[in-house]
C-alpha positions in Angstrom: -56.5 20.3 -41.3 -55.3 23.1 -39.5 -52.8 26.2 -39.8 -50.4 27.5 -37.2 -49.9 31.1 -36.9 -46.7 32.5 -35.7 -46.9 36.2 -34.8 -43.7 38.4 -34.0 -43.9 41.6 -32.1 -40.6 43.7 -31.1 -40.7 46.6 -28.3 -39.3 48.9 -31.2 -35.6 48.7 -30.3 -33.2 47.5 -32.8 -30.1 47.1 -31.1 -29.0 44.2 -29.2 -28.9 45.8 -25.8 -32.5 47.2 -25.6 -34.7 45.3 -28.4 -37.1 42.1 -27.6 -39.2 40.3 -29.2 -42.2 38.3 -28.4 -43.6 35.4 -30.1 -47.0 33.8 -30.0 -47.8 30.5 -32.1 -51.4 29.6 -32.1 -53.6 26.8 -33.9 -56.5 28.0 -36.1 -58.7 25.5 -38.2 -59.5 27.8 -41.0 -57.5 29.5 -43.6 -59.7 32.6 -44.1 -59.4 33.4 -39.7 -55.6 32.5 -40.1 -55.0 34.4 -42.6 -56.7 37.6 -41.2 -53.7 37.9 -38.9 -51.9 39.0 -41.7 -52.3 42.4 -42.6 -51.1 43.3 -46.5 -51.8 47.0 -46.2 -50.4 49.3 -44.1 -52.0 52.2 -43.4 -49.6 55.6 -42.9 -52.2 58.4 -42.8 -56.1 59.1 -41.9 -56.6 59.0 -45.5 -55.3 55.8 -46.2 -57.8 52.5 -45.7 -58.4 50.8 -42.7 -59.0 47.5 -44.7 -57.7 45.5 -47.5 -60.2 44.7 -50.2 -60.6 41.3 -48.3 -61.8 43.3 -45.4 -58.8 42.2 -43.3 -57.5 44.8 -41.0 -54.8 47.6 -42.5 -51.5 47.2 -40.2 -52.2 50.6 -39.2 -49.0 53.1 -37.9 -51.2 56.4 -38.4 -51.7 57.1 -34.8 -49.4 59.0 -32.8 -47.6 55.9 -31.1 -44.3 56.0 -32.6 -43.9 52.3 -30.9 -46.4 50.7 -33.7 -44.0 51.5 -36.6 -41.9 48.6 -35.1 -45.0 46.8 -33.0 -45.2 44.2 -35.7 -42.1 42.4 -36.7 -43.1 38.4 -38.7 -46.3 37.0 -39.2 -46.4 33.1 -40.2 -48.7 30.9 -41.4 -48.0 27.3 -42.0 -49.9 24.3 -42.4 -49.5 22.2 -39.4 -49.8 18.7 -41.2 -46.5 19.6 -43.7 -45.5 22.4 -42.1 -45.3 24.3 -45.2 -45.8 28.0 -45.5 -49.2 29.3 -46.6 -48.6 32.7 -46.1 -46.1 35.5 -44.7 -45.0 39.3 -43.8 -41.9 40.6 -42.5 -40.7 44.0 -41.2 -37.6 45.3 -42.2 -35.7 48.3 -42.1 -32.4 50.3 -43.3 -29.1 49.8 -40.8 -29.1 52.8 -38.9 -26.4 54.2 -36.6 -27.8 54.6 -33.1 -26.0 57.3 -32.1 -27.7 59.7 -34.4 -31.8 58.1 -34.9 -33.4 54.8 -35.7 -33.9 53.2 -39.2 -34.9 55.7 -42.3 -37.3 53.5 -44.5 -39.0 50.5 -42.9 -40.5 48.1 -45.4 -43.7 45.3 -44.5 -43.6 42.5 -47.1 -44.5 38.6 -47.7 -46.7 37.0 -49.4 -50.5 36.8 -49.0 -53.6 35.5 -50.4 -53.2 37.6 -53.4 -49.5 37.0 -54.0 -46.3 39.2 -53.3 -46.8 42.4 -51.2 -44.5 45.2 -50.4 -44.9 48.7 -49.0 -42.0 50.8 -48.3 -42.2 54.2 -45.8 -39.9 56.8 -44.8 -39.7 57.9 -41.3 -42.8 59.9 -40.6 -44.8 57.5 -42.3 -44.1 58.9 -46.4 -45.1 56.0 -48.4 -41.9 55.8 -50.6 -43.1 54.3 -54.8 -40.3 55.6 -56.7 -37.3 53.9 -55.4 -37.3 50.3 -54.6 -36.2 48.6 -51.3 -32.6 48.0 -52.5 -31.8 51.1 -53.7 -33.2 52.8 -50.7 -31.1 50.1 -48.8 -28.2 51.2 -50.7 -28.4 54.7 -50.8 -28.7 53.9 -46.5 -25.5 52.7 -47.1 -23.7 55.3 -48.7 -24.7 57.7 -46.9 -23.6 56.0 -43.5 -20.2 55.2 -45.1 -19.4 58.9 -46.2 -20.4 59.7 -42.5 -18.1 57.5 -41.2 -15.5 58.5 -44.0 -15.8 62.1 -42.8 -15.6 61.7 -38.9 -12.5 59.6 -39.7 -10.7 62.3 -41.6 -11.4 64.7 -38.9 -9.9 62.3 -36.6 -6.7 62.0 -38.9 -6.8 65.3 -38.9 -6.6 66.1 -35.2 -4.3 63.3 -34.5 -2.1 64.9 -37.1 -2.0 68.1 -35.5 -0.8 66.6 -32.3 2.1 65.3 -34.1 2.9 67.8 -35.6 2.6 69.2 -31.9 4.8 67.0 -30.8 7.2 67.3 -32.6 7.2 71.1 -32.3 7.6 70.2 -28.9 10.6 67.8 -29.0 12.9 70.0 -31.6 12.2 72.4 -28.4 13.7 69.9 -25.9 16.6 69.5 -28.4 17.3 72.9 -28.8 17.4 73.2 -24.8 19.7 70.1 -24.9 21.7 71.3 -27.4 22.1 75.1 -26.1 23.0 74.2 -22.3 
Protein backbone atom coordinates (compact mmCIF):
# COMPACT_ATOMS: atom_id res chain seq x y z
CA UNK A 1 0.00 0.00 0.00
CA UNK A 2 0.98 3.28 -0.58
CA UNK A 3 -0.49 6.97 -1.12
CA UNK A 4 0.52 9.53 -3.63
CA UNK A 5 0.57 13.07 -2.63
CA UNK A 6 0.01 15.82 -5.15
CA UNK A 7 0.90 19.24 -3.84
CA UNK A 8 0.02 22.60 -5.71
CA UNK A 9 1.78 25.78 -5.18
CA UNK A 10 1.03 29.13 -7.30
CA UNK A 11 3.49 32.25 -7.34
CA UNK A 12 0.39 34.33 -6.07
CA UNK A 13 -0.74 35.64 -9.47
CA UNK A 14 -4.16 35.01 -10.65
CA UNK A 15 -4.32 36.12 -14.00
CA UNK A 16 -3.32 34.25 -17.00
CA UNK A 17 -0.40 36.40 -18.01
CA UNK A 18 1.60 36.34 -14.73
CA UNK A 19 0.29 33.27 -12.49
CA UNK A 20 2.20 29.68 -12.34
CA UNK A 21 1.88 26.97 -10.72
CA UNK A 22 4.02 24.17 -9.65
CA UNK A 23 3.25 20.66 -8.93
CA UNK A 24 5.02 18.03 -7.03
CA UNK A 25 3.62 14.31 -6.81
CA UNK A 26 5.44 12.15 -4.43
CA UNK A 27 4.96 8.47 -3.04
CA UNK A 28 4.60 7.98 0.78
CA UNK A 29 3.90 4.51 2.41
CA UNK A 30 2.00 5.77 5.35
CA UNK A 31 -1.23 7.46 5.69
CA UNK A 32 -0.50 9.36 8.97
CA UNK A 33 3.13 11.12 6.99
CA UNK A 34 0.87 11.65 3.88
CA UNK A 35 -1.60 13.07 5.33
CA UNK A 36 0.56 15.58 7.37
CA UNK A 37 0.98 17.50 4.07
CA UNK A 38 -2.37 18.54 4.46
CA UNK A 39 -2.85 21.32 6.61
CA UNK A 40 -6.77 21.79 7.93
CA UNK A 41 -6.07 24.91 9.90
CA UNK A 42 -4.98 28.03 8.76
CA UNK A 43 -3.51 30.11 10.92
CA UNK A 44 -4.24 34.21 10.20
CA UNK A 45 -2.78 35.80 13.43
CA UNK A 46 0.03 35.18 16.26
CA UNK A 47 -2.80 34.17 18.34
CA UNK A 48 -4.11 31.67 16.32
CA UNK A 49 -2.46 27.78 16.64
CA UNK A 50 0.41 26.64 14.95
CA UNK A 51 -1.06 22.99 14.98
CA UNK A 52 -4.24 21.10 14.42
CA UNK A 53 -5.22 18.95 17.31
CA UNK A 54 -3.41 16.13 15.31
CA UNK A 55 -0.31 18.04 15.68
CA UNK A 56 -0.13 18.60 11.90
CA UNK A 57 1.29 21.92 10.91
CA UNK A 58 -1.35 25.13 10.68
CA UNK A 59 -1.05 26.48 6.93
CA UNK A 60 0.20 29.49 8.36
CA UNK A 61 -0.32 33.12 6.37
CA UNK A 62 0.42 35.24 9.66
CA UNK A 63 3.84 36.42 8.66
CA UNK A 64 4.34 39.40 6.72
CA UNK A 65 4.88 37.64 3.19
CA UNK A 66 1.86 38.63 1.36
CA UNK A 67 3.01 35.70 -1.25
CA UNK A 68 1.90 32.86 1.32
CA UNK A 69 -1.83 33.82 1.14
CA UNK A 70 -1.66 32.27 -2.33
CA UNK A 71 1.69 29.88 -1.70
CA UNK A 72 -0.50 26.90 -1.37
CA UNK A 73 -3.04 26.23 -4.09
CA UNK A 74 -4.29 21.81 -4.00
CA UNK A 75 -3.09 19.32 -1.90
CA UNK A 76 -3.97 15.50 -2.96
CA UNK A 77 -3.87 12.42 -1.50
CA UNK A 78 -4.79 9.28 -3.28
CA UNK A 79 -4.19 5.78 -2.90
CA UNK A 80 -1.95 4.68 -5.46
CA UNK A 81 -3.33 1.04 -5.90
CA UNK A 82 -7.21 2.54 -6.93
CA UNK A 83 -6.31 5.82 -7.26
CA UNK A 84 -9.00 6.98 -5.12
CA UNK A 85 -8.91 10.10 -3.06
CA UNK A 86 -8.08 9.77 0.64
CA UNK A 87 -7.87 13.18 1.41
CA UNK A 88 -7.93 16.91 -0.02
CA UNK A 89 -7.72 20.92 0.30
CA UNK A 90 -8.12 23.54 -2.18
CA UNK A 91 -7.57 27.31 -2.38
CA UNK A 92 -9.99 29.46 -3.74
CA UNK A 93 -10.87 32.92 -3.98
CA UNK A 94 -13.50 35.69 -5.06
CA UNK A 95 -13.16 36.98 -9.05
CA UNK A 96 -11.45 40.03 -8.65
CA UNK A 97 -10.79 42.82 -11.29
CA UNK A 98 -7.08 43.28 -11.71
CA UNK A 99 -7.14 46.61 -12.38
CA UNK A 100 -8.16 47.75 -8.97
CA UNK A 101 -6.51 44.64 -6.29
CA UNK A 102 -6.46 40.90 -6.08
CA UNK A 103 -9.24 38.57 -4.65
CA UNK A 104 -11.26 39.82 -1.37
CA UNK A 105 -12.02 36.55 0.57
CA UNK A 106 -9.77 33.51 -0.06
CA UNK A 107 -11.15 30.26 1.25
CA UNK A 108 -8.88 26.73 2.13
CA UNK A 109 -11.19 23.73 2.07
CA UNK A 110 -11.32 19.72 1.44
CA UNK A 111 -11.59 17.08 3.28
CA UNK A 112 -9.33 15.59 5.94
CA UNK A 113 -8.98 13.01 8.46
CA UNK A 114 -11.74 14.44 10.42
CA UNK A 115 -14.13 15.12 7.61
CA UNK A 116 -15.15 18.42 5.73
CA UNK A 117 -13.06 21.55 6.50
CA UNK A 118 -13.45 25.10 5.48
CA UNK A 119 -12.01 28.47 6.62
CA UNK A 120 -12.85 31.56 4.88
CA UNK A 121 -10.55 35.06 5.31
CA UNK A 122 -10.87 38.47 4.11
CA UNK A 123 -7.88 40.24 2.78
CA UNK A 124 -5.71 41.09 5.68
CA UNK A 125 -6.14 37.84 7.09
CA UNK A 126 -10.01 38.48 9.05
CA UNK A 127 -11.22 35.10 9.52
CA UNK A 128 -14.77 35.74 8.00
CA UNK A 129 -17.84 33.03 10.33
CA UNK A 130 -20.87 34.86 9.64
CA UNK A 131 -21.32 34.69 5.89
CA UNK A 132 -20.65 31.54 4.06
CA UNK A 133 -18.52 31.12 0.92
CA UNK A 134 -21.33 31.67 -1.54
CA UNK A 135 -22.71 34.54 -0.26
CA UNK A 136 -19.49 36.15 0.07
CA UNK A 137 -18.90 34.90 -3.58
CA UNK A 138 -22.03 36.55 -4.46
CA UNK A 139 -21.96 39.66 -2.82
CA UNK A 140 -18.12 39.68 -4.91
CA UNK A 141 -20.29 39.62 -7.65
CA UNK A 142 -22.58 42.32 -7.17
CA UNK A 143 -20.44 44.49 -6.29
CA UNK A 144 -18.11 44.10 -9.44
CA UNK A 145 -21.29 44.29 -11.67
CA UNK A 146 -22.58 47.67 -10.17
CA UNK A 147 -18.92 48.80 -10.83
CA UNK A 148 -19.00 47.87 -14.16
CA UNK A 149 -22.70 49.17 -14.44
CA UNK A 150 -21.42 52.59 -13.22
CA UNK A 151 -18.21 53.14 -15.44
CA UNK A 152 -20.58 52.16 -18.33
CA UNK A 153 -23.05 54.87 -17.68
CA UNK A 154 -20.35 57.36 -17.35
CA UNK A 155 -19.20 56.23 -20.66
CA UNK A 156 -22.75 56.62 -22.16
CA UNK A 157 -22.71 59.64 -20.72
CA UNK A 158 -19.65 61.13 -22.29
CA UNK A 159 -20.21 59.63 -25.55
CA UNK A 160 -23.57 61.36 -25.38
CA UNK A 161 -22.21 64.56 -24.81
CA UNK A 162 -20.07 64.33 -27.90
CA UNK A 163 -23.16 63.86 -29.84
CA UNK A 164 -24.83 66.13 -28.68
CA UNK A 165 -21.46 68.04 -29.63
CA UNK A 166 -21.68 67.08 -32.76
CA UNK A 167 -24.51 67.88 -33.64
CA UNK A 168 -24.11 71.39 -32.24
CA UNK A 169 -21.40 71.35 -34.52
CA UNK A 170 -23.15 70.28 -37.85
CA UNK A 171 -26.52 72.63 -37.39
CA UNK A 172 -23.35 75.16 -37.45
CA UNK A 173 -22.03 73.99 -40.81
CA UNK A 174 -25.69 74.18 -42.06
CA UNK A 175 -26.29 77.44 -40.92
CA UNK A 176 -22.96 78.58 -42.76
CA UNK A 177 -24.27 76.55 -45.85
CA UNK A 178 -27.40 77.85 -45.73
CA UNK A 179 -26.41 81.77 -45.05
CA UNK A 180 -23.63 81.99 -47.93
Amino acid sequence: MGYLVTIVHGNGYYCSCCGTTYENTHRQDELEYALSHLPTIVRLTEDDPIEDEHGEDAMDLSGDDPFDLHDLRKVEIEDAATGDAVAWGRMSSTPHDRRVAGPSYHRWSGWGRDGLFEVIWASGNERITDRSWDQLYHEVEVHQAEAVLSMKERELERKQGEVSAAKGHLETVKAKVVGS
